[in-house]
PAKEFI-234721 format. One record per residue (C-alpha): residue in one letter; y, x, z. Coordinates in steps of 0.05 Angstrom, whole numbers, plus 5000, padded with zeros to 4 digits. Each point is the difference from the previous one (the first is absolute). Layout:
// PAKEFI-234721
AYXZ;...
// end
This chain:
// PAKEFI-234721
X459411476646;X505350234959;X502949624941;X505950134951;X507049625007;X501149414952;X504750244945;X504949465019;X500250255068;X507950125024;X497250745024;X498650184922;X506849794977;X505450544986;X499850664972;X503550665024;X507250254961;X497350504951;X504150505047;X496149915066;X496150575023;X495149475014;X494850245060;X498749755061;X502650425072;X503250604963;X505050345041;X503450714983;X504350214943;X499449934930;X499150764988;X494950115070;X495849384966;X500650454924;X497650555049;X494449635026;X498049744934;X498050744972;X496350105055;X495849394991;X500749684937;X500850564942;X492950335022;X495749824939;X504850084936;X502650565043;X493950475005;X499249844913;X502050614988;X494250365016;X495949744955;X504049544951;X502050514955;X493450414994;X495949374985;X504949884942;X496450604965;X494750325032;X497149224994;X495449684947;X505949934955;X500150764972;X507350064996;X502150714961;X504450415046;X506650084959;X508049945008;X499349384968;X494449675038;X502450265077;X506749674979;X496549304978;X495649965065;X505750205039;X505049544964;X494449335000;X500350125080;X507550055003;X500149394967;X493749695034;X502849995063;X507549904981;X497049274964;X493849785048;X502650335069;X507349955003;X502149464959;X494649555000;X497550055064;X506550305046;X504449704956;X497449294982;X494049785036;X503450205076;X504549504982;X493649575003;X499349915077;X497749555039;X503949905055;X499850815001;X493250054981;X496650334939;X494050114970;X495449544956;X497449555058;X507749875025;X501349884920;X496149454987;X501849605061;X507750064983;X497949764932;X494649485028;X505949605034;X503649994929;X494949854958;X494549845044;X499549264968;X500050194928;X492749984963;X501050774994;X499550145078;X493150245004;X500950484946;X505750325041;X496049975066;X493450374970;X504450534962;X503650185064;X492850055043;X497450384942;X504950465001;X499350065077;X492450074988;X501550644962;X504150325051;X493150035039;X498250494950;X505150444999;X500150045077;X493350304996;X502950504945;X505950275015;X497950315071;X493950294966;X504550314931;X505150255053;X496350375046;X495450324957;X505650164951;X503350365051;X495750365037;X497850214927;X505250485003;X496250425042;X495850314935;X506950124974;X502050475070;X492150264992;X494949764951;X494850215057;X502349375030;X498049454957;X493249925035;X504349765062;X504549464963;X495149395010;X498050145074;X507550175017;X502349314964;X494449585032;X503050235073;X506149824979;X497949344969;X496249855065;X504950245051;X505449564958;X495549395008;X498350105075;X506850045009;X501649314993;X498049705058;X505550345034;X504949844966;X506050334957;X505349845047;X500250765035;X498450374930;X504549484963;X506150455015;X497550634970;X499349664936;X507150054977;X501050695016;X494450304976;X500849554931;X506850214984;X498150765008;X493849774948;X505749684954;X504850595010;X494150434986;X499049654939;X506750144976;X500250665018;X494550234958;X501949594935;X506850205010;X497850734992;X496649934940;X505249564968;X504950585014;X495050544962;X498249484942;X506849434991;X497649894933;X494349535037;X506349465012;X499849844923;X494249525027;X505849445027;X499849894931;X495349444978;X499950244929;X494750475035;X495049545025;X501149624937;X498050604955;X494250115045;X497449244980;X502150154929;X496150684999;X493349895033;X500049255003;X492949785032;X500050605045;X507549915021;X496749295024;X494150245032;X505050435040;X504349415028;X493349895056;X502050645033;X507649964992;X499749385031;X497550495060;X507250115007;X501649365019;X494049755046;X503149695071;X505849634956;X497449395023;X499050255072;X508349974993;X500449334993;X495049855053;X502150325054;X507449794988;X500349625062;X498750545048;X507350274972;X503349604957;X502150074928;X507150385005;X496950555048;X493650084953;X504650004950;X504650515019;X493050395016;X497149994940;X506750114950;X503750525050;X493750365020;X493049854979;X501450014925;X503850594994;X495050385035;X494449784952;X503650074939;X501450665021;X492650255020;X497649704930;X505550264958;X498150685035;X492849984989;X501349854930;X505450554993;X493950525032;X494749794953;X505450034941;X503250695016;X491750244993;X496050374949;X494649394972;X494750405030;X503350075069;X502349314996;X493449744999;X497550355054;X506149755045;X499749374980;X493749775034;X503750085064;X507250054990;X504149705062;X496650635053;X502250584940;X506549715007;X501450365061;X498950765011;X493650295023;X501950135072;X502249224999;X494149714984;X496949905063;X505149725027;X501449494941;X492149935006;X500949705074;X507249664985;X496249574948;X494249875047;X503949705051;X504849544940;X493549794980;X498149865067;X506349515015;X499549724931;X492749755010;X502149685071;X505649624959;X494349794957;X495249745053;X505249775041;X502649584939;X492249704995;X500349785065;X507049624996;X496349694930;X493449755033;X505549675052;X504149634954;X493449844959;X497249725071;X505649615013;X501049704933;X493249795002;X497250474947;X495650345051;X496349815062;X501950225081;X498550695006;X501150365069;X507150245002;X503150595045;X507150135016;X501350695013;X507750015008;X502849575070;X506849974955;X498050074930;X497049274979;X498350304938;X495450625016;X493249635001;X492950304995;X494049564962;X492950445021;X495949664952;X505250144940;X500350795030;X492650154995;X499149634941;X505850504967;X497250615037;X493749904973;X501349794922;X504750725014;X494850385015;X494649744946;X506250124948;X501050745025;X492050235006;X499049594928;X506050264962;X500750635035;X506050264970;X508249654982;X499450074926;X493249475004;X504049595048;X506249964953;X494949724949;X498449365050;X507950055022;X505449574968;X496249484972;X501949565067;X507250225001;X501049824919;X496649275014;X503449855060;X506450214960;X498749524941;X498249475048;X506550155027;X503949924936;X497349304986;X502249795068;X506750234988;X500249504941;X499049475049;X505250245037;X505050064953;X499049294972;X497749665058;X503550355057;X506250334969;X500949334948;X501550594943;X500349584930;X492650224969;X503450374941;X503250505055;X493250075036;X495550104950;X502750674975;X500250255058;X492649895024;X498150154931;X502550715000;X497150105066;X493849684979;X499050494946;X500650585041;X495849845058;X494649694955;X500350624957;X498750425065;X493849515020;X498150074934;X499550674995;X496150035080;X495249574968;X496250554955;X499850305078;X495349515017;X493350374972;X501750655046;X502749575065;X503549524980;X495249445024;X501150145083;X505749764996;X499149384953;X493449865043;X503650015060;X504949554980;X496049544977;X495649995062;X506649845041;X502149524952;X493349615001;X500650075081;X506249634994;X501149544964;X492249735025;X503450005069;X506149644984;X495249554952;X495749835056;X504149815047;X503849574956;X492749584992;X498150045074;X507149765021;X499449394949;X493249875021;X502849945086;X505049634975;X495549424966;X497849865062;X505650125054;X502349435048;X506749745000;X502750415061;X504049345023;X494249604993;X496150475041;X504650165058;X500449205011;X493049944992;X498450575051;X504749895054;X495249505034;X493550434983;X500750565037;X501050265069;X506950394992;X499850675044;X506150475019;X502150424954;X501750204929;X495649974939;X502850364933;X495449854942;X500750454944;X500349634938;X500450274923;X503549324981;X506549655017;X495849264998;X493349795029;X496850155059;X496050795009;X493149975009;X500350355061;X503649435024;X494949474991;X494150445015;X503250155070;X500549265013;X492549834978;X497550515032;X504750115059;X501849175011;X507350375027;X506750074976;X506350425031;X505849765017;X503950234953;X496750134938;X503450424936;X497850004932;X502150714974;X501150244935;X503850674977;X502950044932;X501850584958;X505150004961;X501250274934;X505950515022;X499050505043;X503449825059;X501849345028;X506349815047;X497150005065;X505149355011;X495049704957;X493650275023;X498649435045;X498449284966;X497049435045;X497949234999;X499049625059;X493749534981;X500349565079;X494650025051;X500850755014;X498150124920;X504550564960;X499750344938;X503750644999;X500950474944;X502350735000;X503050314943;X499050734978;X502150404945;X494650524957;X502850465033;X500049825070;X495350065057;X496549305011;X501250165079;X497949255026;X500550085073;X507750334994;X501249464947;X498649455050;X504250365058;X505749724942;X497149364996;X501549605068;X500649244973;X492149774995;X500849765070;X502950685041;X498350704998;X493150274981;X496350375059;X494950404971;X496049945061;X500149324996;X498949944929;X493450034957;X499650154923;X494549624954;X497950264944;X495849754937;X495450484978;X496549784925;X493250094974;X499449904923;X494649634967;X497750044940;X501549274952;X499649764938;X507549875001;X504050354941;X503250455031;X498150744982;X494850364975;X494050055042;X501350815011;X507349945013;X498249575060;X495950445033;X505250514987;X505049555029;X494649805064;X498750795010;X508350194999;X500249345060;X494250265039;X503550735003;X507049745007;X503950195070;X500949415048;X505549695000;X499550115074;X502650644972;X504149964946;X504349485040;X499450515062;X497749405051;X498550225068;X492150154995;X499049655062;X502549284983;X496949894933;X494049544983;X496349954930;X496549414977;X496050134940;X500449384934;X496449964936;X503649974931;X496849944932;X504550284942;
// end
């Protein structure tokens, strides 16, 4: 019932100054919201360090353990995330918002409305759900690499203990998971605290070793990680796919850059968060190169836990449990807000939605998304069983979804921006070489893991774009035959007994008359006295004015069409929305007022349309979609369905 604004609809026009925080009902300082943001959004590239690092050479790439290769990992993740996290994600693509929002979804409808009409629209449209299909797969990951990586430090306290690792991180996994239902609301303000003691723990323990071993700071130089290219070439490659570990949840930055805005997470991330990594990296690299070769490797294949004295390691054990704890709730959480703008933009079908906040619009909870995630967490734990055959399947997501991301911001900058082609393509070619040199190297991942991921993505992708596909077709094929809603309200006037009351037909187009509609009058011979033809729009920003939320035609004879407009982001809340709404002939009573609703059955035609398996595909997803009963949260009690055929 829901259909995407025209993209020469006033409520598209207009961008927001590239200094707006952008968001939507932020309130509080800039340095409480740069508070708030380490608690929520810094999670996944903030819990990296426990197994970024040892990847890098206890992996398949058989790095020597040297001086000169500890400073050209160190110095290719210095550099990694100065280059991919703060400047081209922090520093250029939050400048990307729209209307305060982030993420690849909220991309490609800012550039939709700028390029929407150009030949090269579709391309834009299936990178951006690609790229949003791959996030799928890294939300199953990262909870499951966290975790276990962290409660993997228990072997380091005792070795006795690694027996307990995988029962102790399935608990955890599936006390995380139950969790949701309730909500993050009371927890939420724990995050925060307990995240900058993890940061300022980070610190800490890298700023100790930096103090015993300062020679490890040669590594700001890039000469380093160029030398490390230079002397191992193919190997040095190979190694990118787990320094890229390093910088897994960069994208997560620029998605959940509405919840904050881009000067707090900014001030976050440059004034806090980076430092502190830096720091713990530099000082696992300044351990492992103040070592004897034969110590070294021996420390290496857990370094982050050794960093701290024996009598600390418990602690630091639990610490990390609980960082990796709030991380993978960011992670989920961020799923959930994902499915939603997917829903809305018409990418995915109704699913049932629960809001678990009475102030927080934003804190929703999707149950069939939840198990789904629990579940591919689990199978990834029990199959993989440790964080080193995880980090083989991890990445591969993150590096795609970061390429796909780099192409976009080409669009951007010439479409968007209006940058002259010769300034732009530099740009998006250096970038472009650097994230496609990191998906490059994931890709030799794929044999040992690698595939999850991809297969994952590609499952969501295929889900999508079938969806949105599919209801294209079955919109064009109601549309062939819908009556002239003027013609019909003239035609009807005189054919039906008119009863009290209000009838509100939902209707997926602005023209034509719902099937609902004229099945109710064959069937029922009656029409009410005021009858409204419904449709709600969403938009292609976030958020719409609620002065404009309300649009209305008065058709004569007690015949309206009324259309409410929503942004991605918003909750389609009909009944509330027609509290706003009193010009279709006076104020809606809900007790007086019924809701019709079309419910379609496919059949199967020779039309050309889509392949034969994509339409049952497409016939399964509208069987198991939510009503829009609930999606639009109509009172259960004043809503009839009336059932149509449609061949696509």
């Amino acid at each position: 019932m829901t259909e995407n604004a025209p993209a020469s609809s006033p409520l598209n026009e207009g961008v927001p100054p590239v200094n707006s925080h952008g968001g939507h009902g932020r309130s509080g300082s800039r340095a409480a919201l740069a508070v708030g943001a380490i608690g929520i959004v810094f999670g996944d590239i903030g819990t990296s360090p426990l197994y970024a690092f040892r990847e890098t050479f206890s992996g398949a790439a058989s790095i020597a353990i040297d001086r000169m290769h500890v400073l050209g990992v160190v110095s290719l993740i210095f550099w990694s995330m100065l280059l991919v996290v703060a400047i081209q994600y922090v520093t250029i693509l939050m400048r990307a918002d729209n209307k305060g929002q982030g993420g690849s979804l909220a991309l490609v409808a800012l550039l939709s409305r700028h390029v929407g009409k150009t030949k090269y629209a579709w391309l834009v449209v299936l990178l951006g759900v690609f790229a949003t299909s791959l996030f799928y797969g890294d939300s199953m990951i990262t909870p499951a690499i966290s975790v276990l990586s962290a409660v993997e430090g228990l072997t380091v306290v005792d070795e006795g203990l690694s027996s307990y690792v995988i029962p102790i991180a399935l608990v955890l996994l599936v006390f995380l998971f139950v969790l949701q239902r309730r909500g993050t609301a009371k927890v939420g303000a724990l995050f925060a605290p307990v995240m900058i003691v993890w940061f300022l723990t980070l610190a800490g323990l890298g700023l100790n070793q930096i103090i015993q071993n300062p020679d490890i700071l040669w590594a700001l130089n890039p000469y380093y990680a160029v030398m490390f290219f230079v002397t191992d070439g193919f190997i040095a490659f190979l190694a990118m796919g787990a320094v890229v570990l390093a910088v897994t949840g960069s994208e997560a930055l620029y998605s959940d850059m509405g919840h904050f805005g881009r000067g707090p997470m900014r001030l976050s991330w440059f004034g806090f968060v980076m430092p502190c990594l830096l720091l713990n990296y530099f000082g696992q690299g300044a351990m492992i190169a103040g070592l004897p070769s034969e110590q070294a490797a021996e420390v290496v294949k857990n370094p982050f836990f050794l960093l701290a004295s024996e009598e600390f390691r418990l602690p630091l054990v639990i610490l990390a449990t609980v960082a990796t704890f709030i991380a993978s709730q960011a992670v989920i959480s961020g799923a959930f807000s994902i499915t939603h703008q997917a829903m809305q933009l018409g990418f995915m079908p109704r699913l049932s939605i629960r809001h678990t906040s009475e102030t927080e619009a934003g804190q929703i909870y999707i149950p069939v998304v939840n198990w789904a995630l629990m579940v591919a967490v689990i199978i990834l734990v029990l199959t993989f069983q440790t964080s080193s055959n995880l980090a083989s399947a991890y990445g591969i997501a993150v590096t795609g979804a970061v390429t796909i991301d780099t192409l976009l911001m080409g669009v951007l900058f010439v479409g968007v921006w209006k940058w002259k082609w010769w300034y732009a393509a530099p740009v998006v070619i250096f970038f472009l070489i650097i994230d496609g040199a990191y998906f490059a190297a994931n890709l030799f991942k794929v044999p040992d893991g690698g595939w999850f991921p991809l297969v994952v993505g590609l499952i969501a992708f295929t889900l999508l774009t079938t969806w949105a596909r599919g209801r294209k077709l079955m919109r064009d094929r109601m549309s062939e035959t819908a009556l002239p809603i003027e013609i019909f309200a003239k035609s009807a006037k005189n054919s039906a007994t008119r009863v009290p009351g209000t009838a509100i037909f939902m209707a997926s187009q602005t023209a034509g008359v719902p099937s609902a509609l004229l099945h109710n009058i064959k069937h029922n011979k009656v029409l009410h006295e005021r009858v409204v033809i419904l449709t709600v729009l969403i938009a292609d920003a976030p958020y719409v004015d609620p002065e404009e939320r309300c649009e209305y035609h008065d058709l004569g004879d007690g015949f309206y069409r009324a259309i409410l407009h929503y942004g991605f982001m918003e909750e389609t809340d009909v009944p509330q929305g027609l509290k706003k709404m009193q010009r279709c002939g006076g104020e809606f009573d809900m007790m007086h007022t019924s809701f019709f609703l079309s419910r379609q059955t496919l059949l199967a035609s020779d039309k050309p349309g889509m392949p034969i398996w994509r339409e049952k595909v497409f016939a399964w997803m509208l069987r198991n979609a939510a009503t829009a009963m609930d999606f639009f949260r109509l009172p259960t009690n004043r809503v009839v369905e009336l059932g149509s055929q449609v061949e696509i």
